[in-house]
Structure formats: C-alpha cells, structure tokens
TORTISE-638979 format. One record per residue (C-alpha): x negated, y, z negated; residue in one letter; residue number from 0. Coordinates in steps of 0.2 Angstrom, whole numbers, plus 5000, padded with zeros to 4 digits. Layout:
<recs>
<rec X="X" Y="Y" Z="Z" aa="a" i="NUM"/>
...
</recs>
This chain:
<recs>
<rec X="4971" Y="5043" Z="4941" aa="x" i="0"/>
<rec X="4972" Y="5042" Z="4958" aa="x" i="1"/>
<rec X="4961" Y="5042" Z="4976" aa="x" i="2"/>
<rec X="4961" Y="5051" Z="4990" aa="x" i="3"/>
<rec X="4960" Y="5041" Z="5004" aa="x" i="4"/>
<rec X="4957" Y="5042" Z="5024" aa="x" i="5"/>
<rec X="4958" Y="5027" Z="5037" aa="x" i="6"/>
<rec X="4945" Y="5015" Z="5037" aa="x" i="7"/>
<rec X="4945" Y="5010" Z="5057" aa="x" i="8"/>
<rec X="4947" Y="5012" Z="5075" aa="x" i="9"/>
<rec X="4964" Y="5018" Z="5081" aa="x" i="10"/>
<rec X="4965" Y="5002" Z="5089" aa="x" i="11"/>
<rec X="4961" Y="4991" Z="5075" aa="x" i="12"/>
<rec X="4974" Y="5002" Z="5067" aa="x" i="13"/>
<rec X="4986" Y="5002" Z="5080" aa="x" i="14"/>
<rec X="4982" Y="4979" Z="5078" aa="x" i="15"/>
<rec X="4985" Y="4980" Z="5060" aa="x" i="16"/>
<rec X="5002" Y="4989" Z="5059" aa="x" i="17"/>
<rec X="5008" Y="4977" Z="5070" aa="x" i="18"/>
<rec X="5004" Y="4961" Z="5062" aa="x" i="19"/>
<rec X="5012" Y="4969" Z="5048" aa="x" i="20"/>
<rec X="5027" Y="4975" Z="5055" aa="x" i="21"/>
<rec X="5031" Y="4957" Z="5064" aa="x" i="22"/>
<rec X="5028" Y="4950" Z="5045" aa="x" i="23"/>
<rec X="5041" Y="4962" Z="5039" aa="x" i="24"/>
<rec X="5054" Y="4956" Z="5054" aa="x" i="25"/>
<rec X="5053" Y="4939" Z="5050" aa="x" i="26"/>
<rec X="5051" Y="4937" Z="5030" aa="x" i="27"/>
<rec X="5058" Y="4955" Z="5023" aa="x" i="28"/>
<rec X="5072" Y="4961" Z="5036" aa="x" i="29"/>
<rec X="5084" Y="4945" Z="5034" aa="x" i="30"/>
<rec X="5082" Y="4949" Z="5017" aa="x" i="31"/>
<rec X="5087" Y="4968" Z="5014" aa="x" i="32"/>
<rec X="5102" Y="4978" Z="5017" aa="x" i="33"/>
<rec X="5103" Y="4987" Z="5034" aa="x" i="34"/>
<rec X="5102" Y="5005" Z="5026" aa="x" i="35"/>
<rec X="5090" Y="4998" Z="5012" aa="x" i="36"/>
<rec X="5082" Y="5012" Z="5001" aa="x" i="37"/>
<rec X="5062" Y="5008" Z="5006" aa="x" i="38"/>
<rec X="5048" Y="5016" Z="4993" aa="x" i="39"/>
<rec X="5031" Y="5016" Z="5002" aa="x" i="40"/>
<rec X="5020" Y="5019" Z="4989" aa="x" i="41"/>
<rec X="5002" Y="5026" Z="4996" aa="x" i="42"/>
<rec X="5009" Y="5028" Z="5013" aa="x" i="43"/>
<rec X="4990" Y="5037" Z="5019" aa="x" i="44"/>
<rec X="4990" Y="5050" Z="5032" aa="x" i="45"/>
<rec X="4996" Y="5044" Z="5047" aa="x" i="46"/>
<rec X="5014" Y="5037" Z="5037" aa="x" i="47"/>
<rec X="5014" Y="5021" Z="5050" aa="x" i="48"/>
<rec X="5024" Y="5012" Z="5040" aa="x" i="49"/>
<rec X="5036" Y="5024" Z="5032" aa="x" i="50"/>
<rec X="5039" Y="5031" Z="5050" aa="x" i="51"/>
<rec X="5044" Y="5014" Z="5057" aa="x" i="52"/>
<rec X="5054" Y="5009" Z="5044" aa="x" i="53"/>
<rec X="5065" Y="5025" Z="5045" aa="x" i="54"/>
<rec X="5066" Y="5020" Z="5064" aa="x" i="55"/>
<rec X="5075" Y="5003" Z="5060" aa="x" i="56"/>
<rec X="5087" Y="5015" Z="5048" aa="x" i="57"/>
<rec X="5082" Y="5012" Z="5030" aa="x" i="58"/>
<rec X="5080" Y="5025" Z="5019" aa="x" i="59"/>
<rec X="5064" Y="5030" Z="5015" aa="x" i="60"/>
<rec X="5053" Y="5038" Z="5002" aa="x" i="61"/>
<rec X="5034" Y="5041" Z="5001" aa="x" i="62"/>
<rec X="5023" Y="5045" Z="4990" aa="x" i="63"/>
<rec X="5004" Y="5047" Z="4989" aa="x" i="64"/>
<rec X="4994" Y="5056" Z="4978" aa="x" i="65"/>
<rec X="4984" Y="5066" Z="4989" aa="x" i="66"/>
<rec X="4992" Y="5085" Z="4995" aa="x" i="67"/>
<rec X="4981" Y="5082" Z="5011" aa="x" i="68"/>
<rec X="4987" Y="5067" Z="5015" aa="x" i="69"/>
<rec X="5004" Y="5072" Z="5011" aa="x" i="70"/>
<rec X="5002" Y="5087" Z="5023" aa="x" i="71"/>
<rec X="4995" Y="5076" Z="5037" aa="x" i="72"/>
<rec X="5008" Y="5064" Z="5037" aa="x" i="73"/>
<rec X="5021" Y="5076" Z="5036" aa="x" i="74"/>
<rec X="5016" Y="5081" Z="5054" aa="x" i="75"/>
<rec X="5016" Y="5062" Z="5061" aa="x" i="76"/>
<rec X="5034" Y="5061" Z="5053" aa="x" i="77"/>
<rec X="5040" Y="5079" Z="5062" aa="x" i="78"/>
<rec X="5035" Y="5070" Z="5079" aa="x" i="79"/>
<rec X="5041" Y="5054" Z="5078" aa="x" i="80"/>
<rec X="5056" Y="5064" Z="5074" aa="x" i="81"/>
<rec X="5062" Y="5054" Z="5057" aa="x" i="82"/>
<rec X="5069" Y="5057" Z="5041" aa="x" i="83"/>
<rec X="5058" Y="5052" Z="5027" aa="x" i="84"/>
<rec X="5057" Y="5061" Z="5012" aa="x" i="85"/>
<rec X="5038" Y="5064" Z="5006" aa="x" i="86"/>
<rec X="5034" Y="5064" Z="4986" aa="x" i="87"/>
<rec X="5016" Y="5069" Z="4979" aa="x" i="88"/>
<rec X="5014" Y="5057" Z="4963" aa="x" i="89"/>
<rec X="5004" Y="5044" Z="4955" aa="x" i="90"/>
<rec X="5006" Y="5025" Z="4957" aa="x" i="91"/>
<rec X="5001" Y="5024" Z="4940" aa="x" i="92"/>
<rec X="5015" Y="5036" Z="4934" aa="x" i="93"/>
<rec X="5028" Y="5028" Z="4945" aa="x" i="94"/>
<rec X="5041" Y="5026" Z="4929" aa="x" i="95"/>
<rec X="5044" Y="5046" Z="4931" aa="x" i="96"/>
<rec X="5054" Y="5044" Z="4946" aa="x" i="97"/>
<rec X="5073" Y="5045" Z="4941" aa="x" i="98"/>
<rec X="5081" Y="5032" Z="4954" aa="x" i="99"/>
<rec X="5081" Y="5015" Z="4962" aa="x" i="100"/>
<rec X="5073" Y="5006" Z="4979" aa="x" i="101"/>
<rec X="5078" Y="4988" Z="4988" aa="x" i="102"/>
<rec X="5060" Y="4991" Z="4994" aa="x" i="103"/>
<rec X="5046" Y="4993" Z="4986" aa="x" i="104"/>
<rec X="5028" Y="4992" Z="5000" aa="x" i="105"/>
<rec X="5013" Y="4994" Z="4994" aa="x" i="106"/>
<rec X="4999" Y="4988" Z="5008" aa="x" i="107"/>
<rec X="4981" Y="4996" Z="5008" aa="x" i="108"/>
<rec X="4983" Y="5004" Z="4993" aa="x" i="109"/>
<rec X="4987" Y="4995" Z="4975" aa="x" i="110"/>
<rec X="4969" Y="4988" Z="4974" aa="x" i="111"/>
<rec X="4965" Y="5004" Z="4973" aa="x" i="112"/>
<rec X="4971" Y="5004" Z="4956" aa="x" i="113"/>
<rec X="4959" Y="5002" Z="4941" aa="x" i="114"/>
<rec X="4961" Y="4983" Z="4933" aa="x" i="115"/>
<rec X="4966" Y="4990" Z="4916" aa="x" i="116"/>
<rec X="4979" Y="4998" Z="4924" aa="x" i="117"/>
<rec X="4986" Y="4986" Z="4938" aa="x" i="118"/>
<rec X="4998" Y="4976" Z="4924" aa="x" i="119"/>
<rec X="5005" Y="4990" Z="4917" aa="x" i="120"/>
<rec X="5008" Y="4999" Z="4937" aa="x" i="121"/>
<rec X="5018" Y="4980" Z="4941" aa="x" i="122"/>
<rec X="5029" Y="4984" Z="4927" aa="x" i="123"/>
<rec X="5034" Y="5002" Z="4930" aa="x" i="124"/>
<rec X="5037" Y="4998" Z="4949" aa="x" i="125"/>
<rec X="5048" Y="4982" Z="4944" aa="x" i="126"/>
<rec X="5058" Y="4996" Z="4935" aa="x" i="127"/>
<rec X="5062" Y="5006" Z="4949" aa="x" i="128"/>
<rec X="5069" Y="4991" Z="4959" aa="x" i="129"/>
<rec X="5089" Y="4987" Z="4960" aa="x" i="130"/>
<rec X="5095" Y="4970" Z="4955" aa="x" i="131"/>
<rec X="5089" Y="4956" Z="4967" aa="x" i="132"/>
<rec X="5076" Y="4972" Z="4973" aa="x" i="133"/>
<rec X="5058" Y="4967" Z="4981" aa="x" i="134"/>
<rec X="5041" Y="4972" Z="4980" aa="x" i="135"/>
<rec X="5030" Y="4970" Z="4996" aa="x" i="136"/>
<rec X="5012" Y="4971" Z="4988" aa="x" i="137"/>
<rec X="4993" Y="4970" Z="4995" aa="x" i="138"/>
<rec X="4980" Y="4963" Z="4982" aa="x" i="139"/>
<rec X="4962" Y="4965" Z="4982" aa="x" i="140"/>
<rec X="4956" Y="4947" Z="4980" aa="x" i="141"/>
<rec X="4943" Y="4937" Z="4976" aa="x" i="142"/>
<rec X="4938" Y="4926" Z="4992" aa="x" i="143"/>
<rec X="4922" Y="4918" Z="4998" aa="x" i="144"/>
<rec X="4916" Y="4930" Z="5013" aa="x" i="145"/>
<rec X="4912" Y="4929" Z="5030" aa="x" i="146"/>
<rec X="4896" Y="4931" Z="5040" aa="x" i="147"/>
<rec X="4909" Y="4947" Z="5049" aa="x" i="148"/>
<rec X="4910" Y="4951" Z="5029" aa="x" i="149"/>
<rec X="4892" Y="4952" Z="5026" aa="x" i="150"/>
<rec X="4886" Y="4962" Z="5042" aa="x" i="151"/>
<rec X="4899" Y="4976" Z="5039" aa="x" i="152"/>
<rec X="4900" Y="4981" Z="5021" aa="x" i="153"/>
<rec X="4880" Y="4985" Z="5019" aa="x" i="154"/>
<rec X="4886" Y="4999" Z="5033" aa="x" i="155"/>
<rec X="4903" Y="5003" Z="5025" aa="x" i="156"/>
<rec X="4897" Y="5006" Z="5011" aa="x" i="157"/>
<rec X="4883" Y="5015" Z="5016" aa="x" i="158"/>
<rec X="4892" Y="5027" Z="5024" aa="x" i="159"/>
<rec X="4899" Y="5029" Z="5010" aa="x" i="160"/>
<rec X="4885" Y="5034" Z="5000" aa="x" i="161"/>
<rec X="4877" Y="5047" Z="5015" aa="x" i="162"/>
<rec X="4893" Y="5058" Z="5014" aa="x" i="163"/>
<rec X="4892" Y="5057" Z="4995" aa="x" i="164"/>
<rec X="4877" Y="5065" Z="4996" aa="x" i="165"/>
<rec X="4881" Y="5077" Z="5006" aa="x" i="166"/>
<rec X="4899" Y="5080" Z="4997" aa="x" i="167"/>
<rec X="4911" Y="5073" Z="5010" aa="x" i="168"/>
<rec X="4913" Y="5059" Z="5000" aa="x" i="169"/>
<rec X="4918" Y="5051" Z="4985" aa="x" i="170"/>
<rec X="4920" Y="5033" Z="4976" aa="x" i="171"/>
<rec X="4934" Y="5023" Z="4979" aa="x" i="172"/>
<rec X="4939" Y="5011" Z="4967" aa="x" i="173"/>
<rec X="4941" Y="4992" Z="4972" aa="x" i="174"/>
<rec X="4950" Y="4981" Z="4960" aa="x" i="175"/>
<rec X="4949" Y="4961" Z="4964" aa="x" i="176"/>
<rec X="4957" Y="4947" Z="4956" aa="x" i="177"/>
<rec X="4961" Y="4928" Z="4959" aa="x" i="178"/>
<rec X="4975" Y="4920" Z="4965" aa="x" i="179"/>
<rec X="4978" Y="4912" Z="4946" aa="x" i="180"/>
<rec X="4976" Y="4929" Z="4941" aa="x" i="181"/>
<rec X="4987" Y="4940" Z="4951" aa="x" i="182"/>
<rec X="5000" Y="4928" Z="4948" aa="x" i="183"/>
<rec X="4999" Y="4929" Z="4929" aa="x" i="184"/>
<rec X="5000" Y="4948" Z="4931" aa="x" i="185"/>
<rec X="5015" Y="4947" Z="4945" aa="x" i="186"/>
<rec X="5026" Y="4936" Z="4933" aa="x" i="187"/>
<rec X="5022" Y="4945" Z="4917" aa="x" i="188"/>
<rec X="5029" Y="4960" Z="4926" aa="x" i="189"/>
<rec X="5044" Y="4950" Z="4929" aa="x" i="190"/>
<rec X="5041" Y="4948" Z="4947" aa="x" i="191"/>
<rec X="5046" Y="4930" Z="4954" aa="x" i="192"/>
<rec X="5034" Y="4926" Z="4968" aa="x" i="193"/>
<rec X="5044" Y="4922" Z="4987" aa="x" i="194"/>
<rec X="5029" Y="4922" Z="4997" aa="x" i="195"/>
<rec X="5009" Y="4924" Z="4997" aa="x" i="196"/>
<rec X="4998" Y="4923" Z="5009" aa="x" i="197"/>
<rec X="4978" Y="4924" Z="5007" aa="x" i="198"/>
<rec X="4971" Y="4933" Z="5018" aa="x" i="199"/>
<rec X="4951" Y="4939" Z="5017" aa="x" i="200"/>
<rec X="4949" Y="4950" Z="5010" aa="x" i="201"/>
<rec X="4964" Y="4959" Z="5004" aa="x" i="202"/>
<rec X="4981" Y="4953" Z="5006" aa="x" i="203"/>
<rec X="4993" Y="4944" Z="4995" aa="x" i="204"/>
</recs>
C-alpha cells in the first residue's frame, strides 16, 4: 500500500506552511525532546523540508517515504543543505519491520493518505517504534464543515486530477477523513495519550 506523491502548491505557500509548522514545533515539541533526539519523518515528500530542518537543530534524523522517486529527489535537497539524514524506502503501513527506536515520530501531509481499514493498525505499529515517554507528531484528514475558499478550489484540484489521469501523468490518491470523536478513539486504542490537538480545515490534528 502506498502513494506516490508530489507537492500540492506554490513554493511560496510552501515556503508559508513549513514555517507555521516549524514555529509549532519550537514552541510545543522542542522543550519536550532531548537535544540529540532520534526524529522519524515518516512521508517526508521530495523536497525533505522538515527532515532537513530538523537535522539542522541537531537531532537525528531518519526518513522514509515509499516512493524511489521521491527518495531520489530529496536526497538532492538533503546534499545541499549539506545535512545528515538517513533516507529509507518503506511503507507506513509496514512500519513494525524497522528494528529500532525514535523520540520522534512526524508524520504531517501524509497519514491521511492511509486507507481507513488501515489507519488503526498503522497507530499501533508506529507506537511500537517510539522509546518510553516517545511522541508522535501526526496530521489527520478530518471531517470539518468547508469554506467558500474550500468549495472554489477542490472542483479545479480535483479536476486536474482527473486530466493527467487521462493522459497518464496521474493517479488516485487516497483521502481518509474521520472525526474528532473518532480519531481520538483510534489514538488511544493505539495507546497513544493525547497532549495536544489542534483543528484546523481541513487536515491537521
């Protein structure tokens, strides 16, 4: 199971995203973890932004994303940034077949990818992988009521979409939403004791 994926975006709403989430990451994860923390970026997508910048504020950091492409790709954002961080090809899914432990686990942009029948079972194998007193930074797809922004954009996402499919540039990307009541069921299930959520439309959690 997996998807390839690209970026959604101008460089500059990019550039705007990786910030916000960055100044998140100050603030409510860095108190938190060690200094030389081992960081897991699960689906860290072909520009690495985040992978990249956590090895800059010295953490140890491992990605991995399904895709050789992407892998490829990010490899050569990584080489100039001029960074250690060790690059795995694997499957979110199949994350239990990695022999060793993280402080870190951040997943953002990617997890909702993941099909609903799966997304319980993927909580507990990541929760598996953690050290004692580890944390999972993790992006839901969630149910929210939608903007008039919302409405005008997705007819021409997804229609996009649908002209490189025919054309065979594309593909279909799986979109897994759930509640708030529901994502929590599954987070604590998974063993998983919520520190913080935040509700943003339409993804984040």
């Amino acid at each position: 199971m997996g998807v390839i994926s690209g970026v959604v975006g101008s460089l500059k709403e990019i550039n705007k995203d990786t910030i916000r989430l960055l100044s998140l990451f100050d603030k409510e994860i860095k108190p938190i973890i060690k200094k030389d923390a081992k960081i897991l970026d699960l689906g860290f997508g072909p520009l690495a932004r985040f992978s990249i910048e956590f090895a800059k504020r010295g953490y140890r950091v491992t990605g991995i994303d399904i895709s050789k492409t992407i892998l490829k790709c990010a490899k050569k954002y990584i080489d100039k940034a001029n960074v250690k961080v060790r690059l795995l090809k694997g499957d979110i899914t199949e994350i239990d077949k990695i022999r060793e432990k993280f402080d870190l686990v951040f997943c953002y942009a990617t997890f909702y990818h993941i099909p609903p029948h799966l997304t319980g079972i993927s909580l507990i194998k990541i929760n598996n992988i953690l050290n004692k007193d580890g944390r999972l930074f993790v992006e839901f797809g969630t149910i929210t009521k939608k903007s008039l922004k919302d409405y005008i954009r997705t007819p021409f996402y997804l229609g996009g979409h649908y002209i490189k499919r025919l054309f065979g540039k594309g593909f279909h990307v799986n979109v897994s939403r759930f509640t708030s009541r529901e994502i929590e069921e599954m987070v604590e299930k998974a063993g998983f004791e919520i520190e913080k959520k935040k509700l943003e439309n339409p993804f984040s959690y």
